[in-house]
N, C-alpha and C positions, 0 to 999 in steps of 0.2 A: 625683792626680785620676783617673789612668786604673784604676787599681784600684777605685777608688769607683764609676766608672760598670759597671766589670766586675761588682763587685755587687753593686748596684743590677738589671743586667740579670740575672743570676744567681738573682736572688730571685726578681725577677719569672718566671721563666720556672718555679721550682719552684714560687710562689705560686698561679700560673694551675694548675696539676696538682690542688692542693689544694682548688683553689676551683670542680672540676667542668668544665672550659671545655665552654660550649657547642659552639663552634667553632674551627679551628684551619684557616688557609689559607696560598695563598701566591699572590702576585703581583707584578706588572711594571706600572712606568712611565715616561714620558718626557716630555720637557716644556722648558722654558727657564729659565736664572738671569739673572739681571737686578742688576747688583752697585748698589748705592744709595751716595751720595756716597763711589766709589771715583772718581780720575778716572787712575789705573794698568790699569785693568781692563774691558772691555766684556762686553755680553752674552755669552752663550752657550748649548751643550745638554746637557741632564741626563738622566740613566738612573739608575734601580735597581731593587730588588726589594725588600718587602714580607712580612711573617707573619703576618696578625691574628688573635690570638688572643682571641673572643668570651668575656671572664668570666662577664656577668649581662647579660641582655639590653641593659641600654644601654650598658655599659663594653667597650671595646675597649682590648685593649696589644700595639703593633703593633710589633715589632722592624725595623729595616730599613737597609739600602746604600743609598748614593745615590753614584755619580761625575758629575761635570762639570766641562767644560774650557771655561774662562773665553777671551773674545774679548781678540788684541791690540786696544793704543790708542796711537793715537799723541798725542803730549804738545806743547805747545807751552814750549819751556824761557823762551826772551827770540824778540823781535821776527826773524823769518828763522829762527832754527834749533830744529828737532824733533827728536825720538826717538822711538822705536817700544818699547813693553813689549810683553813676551810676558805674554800672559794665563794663569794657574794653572791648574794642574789638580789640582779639589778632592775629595775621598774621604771621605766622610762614613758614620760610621756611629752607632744607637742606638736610642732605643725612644720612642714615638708614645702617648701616651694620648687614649682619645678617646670623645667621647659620644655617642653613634648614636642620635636620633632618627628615629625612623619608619621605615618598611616597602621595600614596591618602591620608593618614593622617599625617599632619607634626606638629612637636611641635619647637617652633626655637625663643631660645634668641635674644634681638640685641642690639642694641647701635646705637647713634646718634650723631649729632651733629648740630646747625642752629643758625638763627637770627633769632630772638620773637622780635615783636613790641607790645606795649599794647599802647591801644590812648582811652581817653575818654578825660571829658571835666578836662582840669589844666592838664591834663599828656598824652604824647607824648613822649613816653622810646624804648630805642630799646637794646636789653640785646644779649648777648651768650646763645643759648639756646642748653641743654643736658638732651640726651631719651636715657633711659634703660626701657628695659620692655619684656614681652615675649607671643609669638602667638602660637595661632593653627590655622591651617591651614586644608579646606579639600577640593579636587580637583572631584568633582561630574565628570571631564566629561573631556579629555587632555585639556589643555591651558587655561581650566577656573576653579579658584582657589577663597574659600571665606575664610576670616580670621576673624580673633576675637581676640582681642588684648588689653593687660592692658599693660599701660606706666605711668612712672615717669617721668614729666619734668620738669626742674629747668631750670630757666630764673634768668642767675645773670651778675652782672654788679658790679667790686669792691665789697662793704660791701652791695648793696642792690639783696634781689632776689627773687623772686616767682617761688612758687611752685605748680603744679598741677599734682594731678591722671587723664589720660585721660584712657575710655573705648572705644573703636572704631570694628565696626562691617563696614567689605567691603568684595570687590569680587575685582579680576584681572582678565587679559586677556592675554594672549602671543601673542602680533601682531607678531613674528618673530622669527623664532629658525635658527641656526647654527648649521650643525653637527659636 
């Protein structure tokens, strides 16, 4: 599977070449994961970085990192005694498609696709990891863009898989336009 995402991005990256990219950036964000019926795992904070690479004015393919480390929780086993899990720390990486409605102010569904590693202590998992979610976007000033963003991501692997809400607040840059 890791090869197939390797080129998958692979293509994509000589696709955009071929197909003129209006624009080519890069950016940072941070925000929070929020795991959805884990009850191993609590919230936590997320970080990464960001490429968007503008094909045709409304299509966007965004390659991108993301790390975050998952909150312990503590578990209630029987009646009186608990345990404490250590929360993961999750590594994701992959590519973002996405459709960029409007101007200084843009609202723009996307879709994803990548590999989630989650590693704490007993587990070392690396899943297929898929984002849907939808941005706004507002561009204070040409080539510099902040977004704000809620995503679904599902990390499965056969019968096993995690799920998190991620909220993410960044900025981009256009190092590069083509006309």
């Amino acid at each position: 599977m890791k090869r197939v995402l390797v080129f998958a991005l692979a293509a994509t990256a000589l696709l955009s070449g071929v197909a003129r990219a209006a624009s080519v950036g890069l950016g940072f964000f941070a925000g929070a994961s929020v795991p959805i019926v884990q009850d191993d795992q609590d919230k936590g904070s997320l970080w990464g970085f960001r490429a968007p690479v503008k094909l045709v004015p409304l299509f966007t393919v965004e390659p991108f990192f993301s790390s975050s480390g998952l909150g312990d929780k503590t578990i209630d086993i029987a009646p009186g005694i608990s345990t404490t899990r250590e929360g993961s720390d999750v590594t994701t990486f992959g590519a973002n498609a996405m459709l960029t409605l409007g101007g200084p102010f843009s609202f723009y569904p996307y879709v994803g696709i990548g590999s989630a590693k989650f590693k704490r202590t007993g587990q070392d998992e690396s899943f297929t990891s898929y984002h849907m979610g939808l941005g706004l976007g507002i561009s204070p000033m040409p080539k510099l863009g902040v977004h704000l963003r809620g995503e679904l991501q599902a990390a499965a692997d056969g019968d096993v898989a995690r799920k998190m809400v991620n909220i993410t607040l960044g900025a981009s840059y256009s190092i590069f336009s083509l006309p």
